[in-house]
BAKOL-534047 format. One line per 10 residues: number of its first residue (from 1); for each residue x negated, y negated, z negated of N, C-alpha, C, O. Coordinates in Angstrom, 2 decimals. Layout:
NUM) X/Y/Z/X/Y/Z/X/Y/Z/X/Y/Z; ...;
END
This chain:
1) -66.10/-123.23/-143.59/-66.33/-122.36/-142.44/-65.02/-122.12/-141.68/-63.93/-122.14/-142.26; -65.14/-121.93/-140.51/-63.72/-121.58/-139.55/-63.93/-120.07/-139.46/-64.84/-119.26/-139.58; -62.29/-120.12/-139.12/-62.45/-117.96/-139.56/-62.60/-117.44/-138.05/-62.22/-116.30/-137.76; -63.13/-118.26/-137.13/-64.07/-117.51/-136.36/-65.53/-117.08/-136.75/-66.04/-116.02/-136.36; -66.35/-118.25/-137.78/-67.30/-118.08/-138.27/-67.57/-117.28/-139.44/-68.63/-116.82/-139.86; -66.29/-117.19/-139.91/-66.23/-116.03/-141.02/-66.05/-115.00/-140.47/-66.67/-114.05/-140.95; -65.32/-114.77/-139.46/-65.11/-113.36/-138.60/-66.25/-112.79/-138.36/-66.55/-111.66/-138.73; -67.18/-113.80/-137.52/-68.56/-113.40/-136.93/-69.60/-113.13/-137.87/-70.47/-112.29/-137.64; -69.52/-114.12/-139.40/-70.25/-113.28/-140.67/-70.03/-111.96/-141.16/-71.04/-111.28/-141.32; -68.90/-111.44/-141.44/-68.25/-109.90/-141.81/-68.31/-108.89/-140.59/-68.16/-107.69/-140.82;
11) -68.49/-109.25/-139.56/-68.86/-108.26/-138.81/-70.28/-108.13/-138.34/-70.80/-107.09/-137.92; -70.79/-109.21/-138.44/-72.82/-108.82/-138.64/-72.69/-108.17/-140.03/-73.74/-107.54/-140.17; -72.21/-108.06/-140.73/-72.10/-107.95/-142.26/-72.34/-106.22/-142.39/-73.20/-105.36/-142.55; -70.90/-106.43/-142.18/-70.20/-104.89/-141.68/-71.03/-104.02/-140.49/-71.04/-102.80/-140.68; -71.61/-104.43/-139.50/-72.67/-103.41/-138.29/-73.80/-103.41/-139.30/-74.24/-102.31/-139.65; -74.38/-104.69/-139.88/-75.61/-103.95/-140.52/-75.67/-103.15/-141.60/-76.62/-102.37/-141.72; -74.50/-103.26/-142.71/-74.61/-102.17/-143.39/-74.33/-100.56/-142.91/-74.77/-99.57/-143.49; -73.51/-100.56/-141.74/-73.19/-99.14/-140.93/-74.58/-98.94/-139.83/-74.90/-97.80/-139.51; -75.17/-99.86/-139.42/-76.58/-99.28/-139.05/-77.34/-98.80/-140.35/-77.91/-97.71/-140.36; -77.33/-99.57/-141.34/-77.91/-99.09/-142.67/-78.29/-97.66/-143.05/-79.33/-97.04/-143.26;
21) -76.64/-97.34/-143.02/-76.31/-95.85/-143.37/-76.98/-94.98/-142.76/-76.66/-93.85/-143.12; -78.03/-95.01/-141.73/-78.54/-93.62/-141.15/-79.75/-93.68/-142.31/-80.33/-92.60/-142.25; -80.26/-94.39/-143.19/-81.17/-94.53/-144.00/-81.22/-93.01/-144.75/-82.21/-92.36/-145.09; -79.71/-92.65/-144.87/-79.19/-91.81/-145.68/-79.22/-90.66/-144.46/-80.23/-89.95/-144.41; -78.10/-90.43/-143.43/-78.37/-89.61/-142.41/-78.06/-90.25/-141.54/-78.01/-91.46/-141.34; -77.73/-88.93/-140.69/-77.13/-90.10/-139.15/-75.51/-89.39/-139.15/-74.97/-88.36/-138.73; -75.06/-90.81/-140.01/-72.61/-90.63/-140.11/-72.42/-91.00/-138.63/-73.09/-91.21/-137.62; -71.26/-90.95/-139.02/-70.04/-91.36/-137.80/-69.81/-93.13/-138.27/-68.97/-93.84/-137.72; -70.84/-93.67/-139.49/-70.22/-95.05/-139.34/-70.97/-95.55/-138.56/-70.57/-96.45/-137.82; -72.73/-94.95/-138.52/-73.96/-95.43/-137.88/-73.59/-95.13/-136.63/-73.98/-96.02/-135.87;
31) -72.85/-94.05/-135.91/-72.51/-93.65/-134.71/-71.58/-94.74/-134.07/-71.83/-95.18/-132.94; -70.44/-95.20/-134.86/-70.00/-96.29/-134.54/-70.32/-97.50/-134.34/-69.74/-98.37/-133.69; -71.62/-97.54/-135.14/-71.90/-98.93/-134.67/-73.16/-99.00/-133.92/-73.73/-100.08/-133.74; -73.64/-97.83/-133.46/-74.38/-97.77/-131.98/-73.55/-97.80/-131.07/-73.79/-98.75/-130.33; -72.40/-97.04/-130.66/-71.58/-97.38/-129.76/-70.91/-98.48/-129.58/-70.38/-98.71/-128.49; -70.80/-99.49/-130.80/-70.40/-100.44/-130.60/-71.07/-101.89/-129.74/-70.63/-102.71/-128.94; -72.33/-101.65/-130.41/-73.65/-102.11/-129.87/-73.46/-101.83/-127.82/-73.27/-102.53/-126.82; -73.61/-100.78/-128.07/-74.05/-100.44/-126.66/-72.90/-101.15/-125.78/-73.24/-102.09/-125.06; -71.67/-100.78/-125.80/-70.55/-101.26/-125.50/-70.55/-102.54/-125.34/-70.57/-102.95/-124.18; -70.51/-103.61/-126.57/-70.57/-104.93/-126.26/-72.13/-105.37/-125.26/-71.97/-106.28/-124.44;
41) -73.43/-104.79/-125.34/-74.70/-104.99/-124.30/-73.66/-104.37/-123.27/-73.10/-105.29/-122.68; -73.26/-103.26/-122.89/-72.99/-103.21/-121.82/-71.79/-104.14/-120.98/-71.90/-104.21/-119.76; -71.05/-104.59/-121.42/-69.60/-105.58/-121.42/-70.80/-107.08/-121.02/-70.92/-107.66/-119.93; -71.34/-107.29/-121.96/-72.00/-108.72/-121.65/-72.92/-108.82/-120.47/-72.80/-109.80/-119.72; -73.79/-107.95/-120.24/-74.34/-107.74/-119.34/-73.40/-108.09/-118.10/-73.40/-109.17/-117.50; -72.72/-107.17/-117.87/-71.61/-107.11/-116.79/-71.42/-108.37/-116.30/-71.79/-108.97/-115.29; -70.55/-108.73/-117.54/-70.19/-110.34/-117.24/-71.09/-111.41/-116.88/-70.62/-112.34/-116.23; -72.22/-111.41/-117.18/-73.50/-112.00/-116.82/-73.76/-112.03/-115.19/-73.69/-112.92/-114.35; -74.16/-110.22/-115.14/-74.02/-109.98/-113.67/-73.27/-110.86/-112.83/-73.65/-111.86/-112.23; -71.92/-110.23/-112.89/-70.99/-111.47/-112.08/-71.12/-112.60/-112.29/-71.68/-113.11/-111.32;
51) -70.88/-113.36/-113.10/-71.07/-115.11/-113.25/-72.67/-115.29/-112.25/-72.69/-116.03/-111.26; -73.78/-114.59/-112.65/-74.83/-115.16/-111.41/-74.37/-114.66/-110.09/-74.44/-115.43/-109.13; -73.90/-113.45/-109.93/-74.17/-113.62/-108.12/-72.61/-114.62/-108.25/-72.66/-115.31/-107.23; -71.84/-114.85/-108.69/-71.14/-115.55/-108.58/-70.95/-117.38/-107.95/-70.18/-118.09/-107.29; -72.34/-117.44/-108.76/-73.01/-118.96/-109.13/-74.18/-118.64/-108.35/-74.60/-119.71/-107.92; -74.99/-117.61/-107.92/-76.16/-117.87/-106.93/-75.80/-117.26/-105.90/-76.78/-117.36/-105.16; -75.09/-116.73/-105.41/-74.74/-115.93/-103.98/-73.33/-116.12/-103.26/-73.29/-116.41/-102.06; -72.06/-115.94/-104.10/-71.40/-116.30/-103.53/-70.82/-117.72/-103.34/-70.20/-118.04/-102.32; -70.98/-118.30/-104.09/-70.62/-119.60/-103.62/-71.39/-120.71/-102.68/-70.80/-121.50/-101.94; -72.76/-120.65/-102.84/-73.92/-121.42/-101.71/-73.47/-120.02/-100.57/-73.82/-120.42/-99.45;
61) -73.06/-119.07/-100.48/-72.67/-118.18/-99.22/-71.56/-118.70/-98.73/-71.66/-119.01/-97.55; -70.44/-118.94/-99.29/-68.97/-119.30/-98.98/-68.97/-121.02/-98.62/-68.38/-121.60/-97.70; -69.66/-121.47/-99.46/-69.19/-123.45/-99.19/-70.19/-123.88/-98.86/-70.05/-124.95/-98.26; -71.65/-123.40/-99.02/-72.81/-124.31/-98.69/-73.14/-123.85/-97.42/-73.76/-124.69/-96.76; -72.87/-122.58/-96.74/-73.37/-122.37/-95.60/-74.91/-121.68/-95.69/-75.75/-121.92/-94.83; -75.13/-120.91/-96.71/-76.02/-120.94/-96.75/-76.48/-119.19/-96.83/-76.78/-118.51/-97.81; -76.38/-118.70/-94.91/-75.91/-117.49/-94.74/-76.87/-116.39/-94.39/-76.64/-115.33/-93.82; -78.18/-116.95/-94.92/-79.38/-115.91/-95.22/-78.96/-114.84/-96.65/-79.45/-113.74/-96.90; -77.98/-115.53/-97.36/-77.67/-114.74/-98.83/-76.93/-113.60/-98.51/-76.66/-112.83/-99.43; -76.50/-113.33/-97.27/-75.79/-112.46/-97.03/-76.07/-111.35/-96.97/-75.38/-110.38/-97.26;
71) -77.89/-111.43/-96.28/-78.86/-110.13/-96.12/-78.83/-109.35/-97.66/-78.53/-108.16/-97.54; -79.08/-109.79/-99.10/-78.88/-109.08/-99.90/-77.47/-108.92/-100.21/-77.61/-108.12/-101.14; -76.46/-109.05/-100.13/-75.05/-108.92/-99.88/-74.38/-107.45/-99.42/-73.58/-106.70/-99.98; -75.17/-107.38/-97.97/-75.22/-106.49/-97.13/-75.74/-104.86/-97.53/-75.49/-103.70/-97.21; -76.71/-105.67/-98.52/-78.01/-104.46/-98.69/-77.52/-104.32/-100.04/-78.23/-103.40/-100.46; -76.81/-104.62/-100.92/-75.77/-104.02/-102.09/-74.82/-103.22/-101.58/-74.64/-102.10/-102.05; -74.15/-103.67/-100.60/-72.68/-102.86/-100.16/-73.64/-101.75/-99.93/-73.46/-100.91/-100.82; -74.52/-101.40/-99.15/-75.21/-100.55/-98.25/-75.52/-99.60/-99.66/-75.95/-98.46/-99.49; -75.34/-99.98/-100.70/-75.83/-99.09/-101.58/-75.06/-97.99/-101.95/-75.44/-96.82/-101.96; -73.94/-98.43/-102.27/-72.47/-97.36/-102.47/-72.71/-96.64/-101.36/-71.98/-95.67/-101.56;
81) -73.29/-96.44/-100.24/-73.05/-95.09/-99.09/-73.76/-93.80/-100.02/-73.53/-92.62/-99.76; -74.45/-94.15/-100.89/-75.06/-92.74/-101.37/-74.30/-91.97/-101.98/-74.57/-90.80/-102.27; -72.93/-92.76/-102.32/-71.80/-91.39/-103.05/-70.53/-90.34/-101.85/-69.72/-89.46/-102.14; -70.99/-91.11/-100.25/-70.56/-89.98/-99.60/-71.70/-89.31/-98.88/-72.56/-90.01/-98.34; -71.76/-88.00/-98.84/-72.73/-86.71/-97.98/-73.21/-87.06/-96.93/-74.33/-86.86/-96.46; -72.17/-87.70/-96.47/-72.14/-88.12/-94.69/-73.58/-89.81/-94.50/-74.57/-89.98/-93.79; -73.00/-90.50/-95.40/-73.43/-91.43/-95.35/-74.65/-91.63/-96.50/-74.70/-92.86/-96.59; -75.40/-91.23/-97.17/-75.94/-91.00/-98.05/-77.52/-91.74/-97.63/-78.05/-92.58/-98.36; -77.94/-91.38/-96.71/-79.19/-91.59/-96.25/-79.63/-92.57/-95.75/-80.81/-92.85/-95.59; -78.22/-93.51/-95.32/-78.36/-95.27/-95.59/-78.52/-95.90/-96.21/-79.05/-96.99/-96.00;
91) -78.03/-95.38/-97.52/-78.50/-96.21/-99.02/-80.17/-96.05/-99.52/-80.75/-96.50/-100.51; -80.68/-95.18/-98.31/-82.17/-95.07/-98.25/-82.47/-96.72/-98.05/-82.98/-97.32/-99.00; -82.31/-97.12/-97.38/-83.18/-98.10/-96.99/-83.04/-99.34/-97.98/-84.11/-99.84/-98.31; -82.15/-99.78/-98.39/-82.33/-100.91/-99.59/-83.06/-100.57/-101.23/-83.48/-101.26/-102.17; -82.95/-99.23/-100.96/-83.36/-98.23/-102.36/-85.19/-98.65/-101.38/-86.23/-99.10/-101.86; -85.06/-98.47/-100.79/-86.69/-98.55/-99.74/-87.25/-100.15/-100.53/-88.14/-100.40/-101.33; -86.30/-100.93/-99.87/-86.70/-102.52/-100.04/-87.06/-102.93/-101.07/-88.11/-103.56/-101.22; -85.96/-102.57/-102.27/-86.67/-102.91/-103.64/-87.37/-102.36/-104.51/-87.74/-102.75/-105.62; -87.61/-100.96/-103.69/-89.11/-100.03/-104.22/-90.33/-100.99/-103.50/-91.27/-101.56/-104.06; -90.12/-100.98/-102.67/-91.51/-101.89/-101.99/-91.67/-103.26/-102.45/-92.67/-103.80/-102.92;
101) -90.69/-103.67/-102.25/-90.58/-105.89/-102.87/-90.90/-105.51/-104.23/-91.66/-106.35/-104.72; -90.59/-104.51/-105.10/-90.78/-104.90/-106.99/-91.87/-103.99/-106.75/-92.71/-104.69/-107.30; -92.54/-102.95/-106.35/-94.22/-102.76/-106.43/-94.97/-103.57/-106.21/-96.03/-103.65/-106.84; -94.57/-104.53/-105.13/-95.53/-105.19/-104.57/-96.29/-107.04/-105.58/-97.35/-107.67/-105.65; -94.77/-107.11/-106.18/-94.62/-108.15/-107.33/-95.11/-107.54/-108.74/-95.90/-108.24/-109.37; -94.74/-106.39/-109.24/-95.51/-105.84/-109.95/-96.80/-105.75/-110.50/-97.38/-106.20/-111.49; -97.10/-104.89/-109.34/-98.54/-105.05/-108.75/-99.29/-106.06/-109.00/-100.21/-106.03/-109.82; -98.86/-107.43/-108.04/-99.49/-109.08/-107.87/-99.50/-109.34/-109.68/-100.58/-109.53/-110.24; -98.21/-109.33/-110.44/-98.33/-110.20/-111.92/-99.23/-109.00/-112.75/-99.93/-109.53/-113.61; -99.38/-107.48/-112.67/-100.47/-106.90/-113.43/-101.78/-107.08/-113.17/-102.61/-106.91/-114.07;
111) -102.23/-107.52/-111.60/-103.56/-107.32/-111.87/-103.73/-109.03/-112.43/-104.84/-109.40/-112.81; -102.79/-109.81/-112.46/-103.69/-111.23/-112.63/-103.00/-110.80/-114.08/-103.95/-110.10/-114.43; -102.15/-110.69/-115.11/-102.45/-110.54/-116.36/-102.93/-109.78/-117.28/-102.95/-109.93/-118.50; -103.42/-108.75/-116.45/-104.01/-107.25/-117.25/-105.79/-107.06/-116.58/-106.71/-106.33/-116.92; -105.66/-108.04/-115.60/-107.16/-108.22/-115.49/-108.04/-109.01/-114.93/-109.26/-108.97/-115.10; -107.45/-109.71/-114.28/-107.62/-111.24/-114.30/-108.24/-112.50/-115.30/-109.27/-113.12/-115.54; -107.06/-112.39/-115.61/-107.35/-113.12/-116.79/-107.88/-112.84/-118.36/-108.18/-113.65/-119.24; -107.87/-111.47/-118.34/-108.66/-110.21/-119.07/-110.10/-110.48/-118.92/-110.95/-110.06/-119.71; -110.34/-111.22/-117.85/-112.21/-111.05/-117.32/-112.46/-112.36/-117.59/-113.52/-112.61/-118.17; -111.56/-113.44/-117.25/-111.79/-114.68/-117.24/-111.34/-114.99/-118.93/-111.34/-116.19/-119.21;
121) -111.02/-114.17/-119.93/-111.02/-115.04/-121.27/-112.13/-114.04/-122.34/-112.21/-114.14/-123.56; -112.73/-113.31/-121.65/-113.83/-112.64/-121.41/-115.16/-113.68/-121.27/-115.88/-114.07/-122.18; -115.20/-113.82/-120.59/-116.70/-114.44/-119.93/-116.09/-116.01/-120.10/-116.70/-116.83/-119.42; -115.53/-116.27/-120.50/-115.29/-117.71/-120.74/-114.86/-117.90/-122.57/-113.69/-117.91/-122.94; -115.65/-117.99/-123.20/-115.56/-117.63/-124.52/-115.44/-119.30/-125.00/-115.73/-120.29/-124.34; -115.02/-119.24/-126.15/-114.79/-120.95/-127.15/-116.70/-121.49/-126.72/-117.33/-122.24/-125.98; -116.88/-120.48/-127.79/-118.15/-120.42/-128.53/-119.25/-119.35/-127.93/-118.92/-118.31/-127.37; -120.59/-119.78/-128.15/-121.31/-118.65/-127.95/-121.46/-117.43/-128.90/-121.69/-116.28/-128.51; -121.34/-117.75/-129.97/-121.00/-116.08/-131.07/-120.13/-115.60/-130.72/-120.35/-114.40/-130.52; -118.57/-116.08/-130.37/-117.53/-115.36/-129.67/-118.11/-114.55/-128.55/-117.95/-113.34/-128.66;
131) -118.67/-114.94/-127.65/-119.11/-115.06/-126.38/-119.46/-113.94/-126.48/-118.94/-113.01/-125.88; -120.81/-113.80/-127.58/-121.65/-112.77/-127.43/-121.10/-111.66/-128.37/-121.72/-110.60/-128.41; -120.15/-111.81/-129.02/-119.31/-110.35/-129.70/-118.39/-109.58/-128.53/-118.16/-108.38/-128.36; -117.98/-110.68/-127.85/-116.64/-110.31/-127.14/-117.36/-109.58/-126.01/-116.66/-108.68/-125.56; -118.68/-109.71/-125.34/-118.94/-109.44/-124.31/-119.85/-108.13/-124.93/-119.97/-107.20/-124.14; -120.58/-107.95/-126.44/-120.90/-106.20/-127.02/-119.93/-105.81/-126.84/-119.75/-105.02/-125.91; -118.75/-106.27/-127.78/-117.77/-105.16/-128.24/-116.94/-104.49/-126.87/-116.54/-103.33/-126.90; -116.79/-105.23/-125.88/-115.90/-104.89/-124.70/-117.14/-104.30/-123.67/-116.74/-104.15/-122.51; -118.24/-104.02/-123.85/-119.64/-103.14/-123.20/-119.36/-101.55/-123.87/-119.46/-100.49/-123.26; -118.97/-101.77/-125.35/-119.04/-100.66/-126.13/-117.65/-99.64/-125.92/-117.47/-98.43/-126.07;
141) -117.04/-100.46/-125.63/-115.32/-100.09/-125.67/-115.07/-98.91/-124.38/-114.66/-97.75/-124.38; -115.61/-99.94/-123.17/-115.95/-99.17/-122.11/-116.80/-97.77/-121.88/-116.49/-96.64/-121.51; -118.07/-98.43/-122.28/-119.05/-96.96/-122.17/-118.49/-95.55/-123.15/-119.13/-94.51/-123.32; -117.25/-95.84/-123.66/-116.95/-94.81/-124.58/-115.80/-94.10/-123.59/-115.26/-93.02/-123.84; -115.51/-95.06/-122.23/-114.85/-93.92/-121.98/-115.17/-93.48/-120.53/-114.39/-93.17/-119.63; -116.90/-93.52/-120.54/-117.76/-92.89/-119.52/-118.16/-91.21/-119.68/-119.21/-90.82/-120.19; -117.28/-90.50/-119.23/-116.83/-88.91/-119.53/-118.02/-88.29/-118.42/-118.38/-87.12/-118.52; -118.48/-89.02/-117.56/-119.59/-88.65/-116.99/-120.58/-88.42/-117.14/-121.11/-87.62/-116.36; -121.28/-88.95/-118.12/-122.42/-89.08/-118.75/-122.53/-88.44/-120.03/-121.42/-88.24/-120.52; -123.49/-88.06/-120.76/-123.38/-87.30/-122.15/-123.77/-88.41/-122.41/-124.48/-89.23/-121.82;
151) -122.89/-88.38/-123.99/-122.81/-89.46/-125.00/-124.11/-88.58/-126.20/-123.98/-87.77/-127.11; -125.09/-89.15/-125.71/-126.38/-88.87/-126.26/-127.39/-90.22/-126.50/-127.27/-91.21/-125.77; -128.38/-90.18/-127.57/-129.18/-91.18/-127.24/-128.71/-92.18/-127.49/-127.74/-92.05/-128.24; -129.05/-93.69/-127.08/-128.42/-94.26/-127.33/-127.32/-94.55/-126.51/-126.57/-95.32/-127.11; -127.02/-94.34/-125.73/-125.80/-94.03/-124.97/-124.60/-93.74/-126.08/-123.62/-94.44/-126.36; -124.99/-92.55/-126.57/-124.28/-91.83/-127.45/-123.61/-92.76/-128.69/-122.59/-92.60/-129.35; -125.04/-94.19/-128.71/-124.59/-94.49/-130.30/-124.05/-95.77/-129.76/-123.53/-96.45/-130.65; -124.02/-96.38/-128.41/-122.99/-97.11/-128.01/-121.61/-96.82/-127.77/-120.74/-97.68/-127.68; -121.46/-95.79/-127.68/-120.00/-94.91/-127.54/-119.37/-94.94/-128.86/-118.14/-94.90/-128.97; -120.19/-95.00/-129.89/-119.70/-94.00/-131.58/-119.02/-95.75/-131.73/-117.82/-95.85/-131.98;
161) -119.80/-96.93/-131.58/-119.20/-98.34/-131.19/-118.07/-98.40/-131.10/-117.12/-98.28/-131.88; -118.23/-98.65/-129.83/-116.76/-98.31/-128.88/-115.64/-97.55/-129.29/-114.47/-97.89/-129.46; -116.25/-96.34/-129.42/-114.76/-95.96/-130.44/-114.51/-96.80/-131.88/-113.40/-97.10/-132.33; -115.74/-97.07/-132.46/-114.87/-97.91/-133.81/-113.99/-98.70/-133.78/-113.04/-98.82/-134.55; -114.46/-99.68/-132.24/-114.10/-100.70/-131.66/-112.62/-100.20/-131.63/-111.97/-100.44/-132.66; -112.08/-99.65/-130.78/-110.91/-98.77/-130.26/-110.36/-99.07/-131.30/-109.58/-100.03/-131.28; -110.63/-98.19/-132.81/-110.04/-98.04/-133.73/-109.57/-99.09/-134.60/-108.48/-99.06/-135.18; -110.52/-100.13/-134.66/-110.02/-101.03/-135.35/-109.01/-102.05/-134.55/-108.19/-102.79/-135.10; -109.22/-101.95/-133.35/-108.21/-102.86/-132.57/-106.72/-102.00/-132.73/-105.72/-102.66/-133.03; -106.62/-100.98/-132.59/-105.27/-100.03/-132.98/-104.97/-100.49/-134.00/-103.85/-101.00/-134.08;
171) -105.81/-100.51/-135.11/-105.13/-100.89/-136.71/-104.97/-102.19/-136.87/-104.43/-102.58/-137.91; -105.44/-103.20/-135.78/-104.87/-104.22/-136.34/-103.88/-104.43/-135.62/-103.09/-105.22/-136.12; -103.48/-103.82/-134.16/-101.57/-104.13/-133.47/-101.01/-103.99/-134.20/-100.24/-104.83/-134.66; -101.30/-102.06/-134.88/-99.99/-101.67/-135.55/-100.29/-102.06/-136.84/-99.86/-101.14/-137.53; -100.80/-102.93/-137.61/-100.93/-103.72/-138.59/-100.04/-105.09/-138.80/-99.62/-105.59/-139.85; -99.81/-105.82/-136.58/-99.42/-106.49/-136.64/-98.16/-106.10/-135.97/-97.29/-106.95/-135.84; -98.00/-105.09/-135.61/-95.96/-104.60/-135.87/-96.05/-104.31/-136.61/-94.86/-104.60/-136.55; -96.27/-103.89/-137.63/-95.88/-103.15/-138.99/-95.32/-104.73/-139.47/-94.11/-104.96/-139.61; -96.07/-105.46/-139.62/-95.73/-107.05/-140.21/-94.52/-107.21/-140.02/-93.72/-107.24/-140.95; -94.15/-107.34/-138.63/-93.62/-108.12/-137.67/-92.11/-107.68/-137.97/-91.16/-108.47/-138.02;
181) -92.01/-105.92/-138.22/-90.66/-105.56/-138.31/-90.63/-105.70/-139.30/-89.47/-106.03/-139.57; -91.35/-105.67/-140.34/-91.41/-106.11/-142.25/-90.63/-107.48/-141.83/-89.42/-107.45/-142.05; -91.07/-108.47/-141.37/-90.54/-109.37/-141.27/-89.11/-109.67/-141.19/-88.48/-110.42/-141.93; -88.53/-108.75/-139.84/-87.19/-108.57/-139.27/-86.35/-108.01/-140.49/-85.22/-108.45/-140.74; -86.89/-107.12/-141.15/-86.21/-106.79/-142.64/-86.09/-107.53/-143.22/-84.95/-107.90/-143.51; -87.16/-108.13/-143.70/-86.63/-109.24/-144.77/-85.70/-110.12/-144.48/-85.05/-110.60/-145.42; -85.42/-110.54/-143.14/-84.71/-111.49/-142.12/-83.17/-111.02/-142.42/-82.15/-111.71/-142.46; -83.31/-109.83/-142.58/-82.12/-109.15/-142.41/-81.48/-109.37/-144.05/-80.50/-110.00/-144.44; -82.44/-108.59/-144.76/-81.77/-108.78/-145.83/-81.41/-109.81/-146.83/-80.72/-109.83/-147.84; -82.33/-110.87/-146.00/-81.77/-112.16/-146.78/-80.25/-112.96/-146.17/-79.38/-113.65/-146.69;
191) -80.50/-112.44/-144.87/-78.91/-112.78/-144.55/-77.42/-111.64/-144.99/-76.22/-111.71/-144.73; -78.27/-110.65/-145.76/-77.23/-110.02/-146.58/-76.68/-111.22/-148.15/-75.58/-111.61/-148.53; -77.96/-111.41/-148.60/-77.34/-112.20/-149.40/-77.01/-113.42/-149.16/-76.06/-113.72/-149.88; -77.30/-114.17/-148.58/-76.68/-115.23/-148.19/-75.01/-114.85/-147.67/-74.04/-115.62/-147.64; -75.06/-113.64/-147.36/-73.15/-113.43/-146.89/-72.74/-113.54/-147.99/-71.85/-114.33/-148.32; -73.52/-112.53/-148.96/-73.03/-112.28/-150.49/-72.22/-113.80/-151.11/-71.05/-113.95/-151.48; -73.07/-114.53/-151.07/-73.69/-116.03/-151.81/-72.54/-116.61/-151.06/-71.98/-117.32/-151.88; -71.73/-116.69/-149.65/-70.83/-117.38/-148.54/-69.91/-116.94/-149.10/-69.17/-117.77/-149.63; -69.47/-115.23/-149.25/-68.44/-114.64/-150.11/-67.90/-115.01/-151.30/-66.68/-114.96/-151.50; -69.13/-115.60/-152.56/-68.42/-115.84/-153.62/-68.05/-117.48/-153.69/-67.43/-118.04/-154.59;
201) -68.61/-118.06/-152.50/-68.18/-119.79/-152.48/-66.67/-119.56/-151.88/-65.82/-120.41/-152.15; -66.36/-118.58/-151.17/-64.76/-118.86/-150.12/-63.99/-118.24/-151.41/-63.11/-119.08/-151.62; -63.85/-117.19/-152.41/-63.67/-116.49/-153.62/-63.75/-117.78/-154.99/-63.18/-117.83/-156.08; -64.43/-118.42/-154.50/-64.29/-119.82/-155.56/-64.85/-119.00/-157.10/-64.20/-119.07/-158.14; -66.15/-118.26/-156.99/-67.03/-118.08/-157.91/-67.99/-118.56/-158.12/-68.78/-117.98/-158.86; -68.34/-119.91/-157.51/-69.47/-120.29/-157.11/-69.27/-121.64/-156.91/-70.20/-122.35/-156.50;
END
């Protein structure tokens, strides 16, 4: 191993046992290594930031000629006016633009993946037993949360459905995060021993 790669093992090493420690409470080692966390996300980020408008704005702005990029350029600078009194109410309008442009994109990608295609994998089933569960159980799911109507009758005993329905779909997400971070643990702690196991090969116990 190169002792950059050993560097970069002992300090995943070292943050996960000091995230560890809040197991116990919440120290100043766990404190440290949230701040450390945050610090390096915030540092990388940054640098990210710059390198793209770097690589998508200013340079096709400066050598390619390519001087439509300037309009968001413009409408960044325009943003800093909100920290003087005087000028404050200009930084309205780009705060305007990308309230309206990201609702409006928003908007467009929720209704086609939250119901769109919600209806269309719906009514377009493999199979017809699929077909015909998927199209009770999502009749039942609904009418349970028809607050208009008394849940009487059979009304009533399509609702009692619907909520089972509800219920068992809850227990199986958080059935399948519960897994999922089980997983990330084990992930974790097998790369504890494997440091362990790296430690006693460089130690020549092994």
């Amino acid at each position: 191993m190169t002792p950059a790669e050993i560097f970069g093992l002992y300090a995943a090493l070292g943050l996960t046992l000091l995230i560890w420690s809040y197991l116990y409470k919440d120290t100043i080692f766990f404190r440290f290594a949230e701040y450390t966390y945050l610090g390096v996300a915030a540092g990388h980020l940054f640098v990210m930031t710059a390198i793209r408008l770097r690589d998508s704005v200013l340079i096709p702005l400066i050598f390619k000629s390519q001087y439509a990029l300037a309009i968001p350029v413009v409408a960044g600078i325009i943003l800093y006016t909100r920290y003087a009194k005087r000028t404050e109410w200009i930084s309205r309008l780009p705060v305007a633009i990308l309230i309206g442009v990201g609702t409006g994109l928003a908007t467009r990608g929720l209704i086609d993946a939250q119901f769109v295609r919600q209806i269309l994998a719906t009514i377009t089933p493999r199979n017809p037993v699929d077909g015909t569960l998927i199209a009770v159980f999502t009749c039942c799911a609904l009418a349970y949360f028809f607050f208009t109507r008394q849940q009487a009758g059979m009304f009533g005993k399509l609702t009692r459905v619907g909520r089972a329905i509800i219920l068992v779909a809850m227990g199986a997400t958080f059935g399948s995060l519960a897994t999922t971070r089980l997983t990330f643990g084990v992930m974790r702690m097998r790369f504890l021993v494997d440091a362990i196991v790296q430690t006693l090969r460089l130690l020549g116990l092994m």
